[in-house]
C-alpha positions as CSV (number, residue, x, y, z in Angstrom):
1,X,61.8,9.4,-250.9
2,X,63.4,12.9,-249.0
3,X,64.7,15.2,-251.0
4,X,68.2,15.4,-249.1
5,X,68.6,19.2,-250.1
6,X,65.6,19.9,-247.8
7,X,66.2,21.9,-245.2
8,X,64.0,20.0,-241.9
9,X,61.6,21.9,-240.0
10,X,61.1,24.9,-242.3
11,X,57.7,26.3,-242.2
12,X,55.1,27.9,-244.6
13,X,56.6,30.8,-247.0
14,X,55.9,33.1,-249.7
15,X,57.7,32.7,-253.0
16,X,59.5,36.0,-254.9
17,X,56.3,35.6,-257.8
18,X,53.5,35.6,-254.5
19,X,53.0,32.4,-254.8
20,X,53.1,30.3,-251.1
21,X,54.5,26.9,-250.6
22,X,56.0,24.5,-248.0
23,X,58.6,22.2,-247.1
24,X,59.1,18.7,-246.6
25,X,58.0,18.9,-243.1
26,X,55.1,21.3,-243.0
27,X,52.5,19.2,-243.9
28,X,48.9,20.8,-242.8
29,X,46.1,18.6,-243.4
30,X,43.5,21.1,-243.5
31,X,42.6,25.0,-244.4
32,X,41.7,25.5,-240.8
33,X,44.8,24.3,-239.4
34,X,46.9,26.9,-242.2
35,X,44.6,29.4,-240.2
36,X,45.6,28.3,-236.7
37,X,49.2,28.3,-237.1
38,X,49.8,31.6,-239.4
39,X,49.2,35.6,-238.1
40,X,46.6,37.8,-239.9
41,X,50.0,39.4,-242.1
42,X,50.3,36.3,-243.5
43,X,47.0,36.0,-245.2
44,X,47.0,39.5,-245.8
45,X,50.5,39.0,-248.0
46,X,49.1,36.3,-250.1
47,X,45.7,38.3,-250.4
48,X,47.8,41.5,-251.8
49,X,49.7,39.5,-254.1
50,X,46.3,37.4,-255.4
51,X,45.0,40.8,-256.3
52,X,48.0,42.5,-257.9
53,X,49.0,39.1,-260.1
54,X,44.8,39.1,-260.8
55,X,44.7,43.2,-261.8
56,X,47.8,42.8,-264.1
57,X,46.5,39.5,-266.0
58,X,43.0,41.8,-266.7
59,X,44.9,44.7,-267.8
60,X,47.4,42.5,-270.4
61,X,44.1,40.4,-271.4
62,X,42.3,44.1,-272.2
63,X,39.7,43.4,-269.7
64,X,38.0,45.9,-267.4
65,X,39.1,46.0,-263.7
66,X,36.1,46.9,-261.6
67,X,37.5,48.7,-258.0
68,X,35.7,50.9,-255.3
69,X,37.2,54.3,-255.3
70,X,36.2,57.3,-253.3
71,X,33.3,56.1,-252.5
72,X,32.2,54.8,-255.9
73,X,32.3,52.0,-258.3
74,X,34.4,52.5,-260.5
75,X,35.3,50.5,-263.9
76,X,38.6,51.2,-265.3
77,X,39.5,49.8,-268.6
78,X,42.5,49.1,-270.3
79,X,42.9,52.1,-271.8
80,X,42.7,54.4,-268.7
81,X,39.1,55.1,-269.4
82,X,37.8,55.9,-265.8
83,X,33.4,54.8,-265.6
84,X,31.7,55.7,-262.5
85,X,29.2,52.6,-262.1
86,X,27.4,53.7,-258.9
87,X,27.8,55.4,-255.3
88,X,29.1,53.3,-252.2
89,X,26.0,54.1,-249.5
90,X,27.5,53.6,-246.2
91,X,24.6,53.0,-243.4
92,X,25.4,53.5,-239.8
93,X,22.8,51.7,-237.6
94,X,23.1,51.5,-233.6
95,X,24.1,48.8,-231.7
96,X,22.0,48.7,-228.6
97,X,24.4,46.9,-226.1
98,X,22.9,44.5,-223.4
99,X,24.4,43.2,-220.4
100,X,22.9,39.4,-220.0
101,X,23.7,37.8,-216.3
102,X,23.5,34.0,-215.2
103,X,19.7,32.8,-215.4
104,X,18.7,35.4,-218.0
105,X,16.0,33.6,-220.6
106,X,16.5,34.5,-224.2
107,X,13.4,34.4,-226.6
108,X,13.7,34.1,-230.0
109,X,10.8,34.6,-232.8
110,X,9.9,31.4,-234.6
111,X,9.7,32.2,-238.6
């Protein structure tokens, strides 16, 4: 039965606590059709507010929080003990670009 309060046609939104939900008639039968229908901002909101809601639960439960932070590991804990774990080694590798036109045959190595 319709809750009658429901407002019709109202889409997808994000909750005051992060949380997302949807209305009566936004129903989305799959993940992939969530992705078709919502911007990049969207994900990126719920992302942020997984993260913050997950960093404030480790630091009330005492647990470390493990970050990358100028260009290191870092583990902070919950008493603002800072632990450099290891350094972030960024490779830079080139990207040979080739142009491919109708006809051209592709091999590929078996194994």
């Amino acid at each position: 039965m319709a809750n009658p309060k429901r407002k019709k046609g109202t889409k997808l939104r994000i909750s005051s606590t992060g949380m997302f939900y949807r209305r009566l008639e936004s129903r989305y039968s799959s993940l992939s059709e969530v992705e078709d229908k919502h911007d990049k901002q969207f994900f990126t909101e719920i992302a942020r507010s997984a993260a913050a809601n997950a960093i404030n639960e480790n630091k009330a439960l005492n647990i470390p929080i493990v970050v990358a932070e100028d260009g290191w590991v870092v583990q902070k804990n919950s008493n603002g003990d800072v632990e450099r774990l290891s350094k972030i080694e960024q490779h830079t590798t080139a990207i040979n670009k080739r142009v491919f036109t109708k006809g051209t045959v592709l091999h590929v190595k078996k194994g």
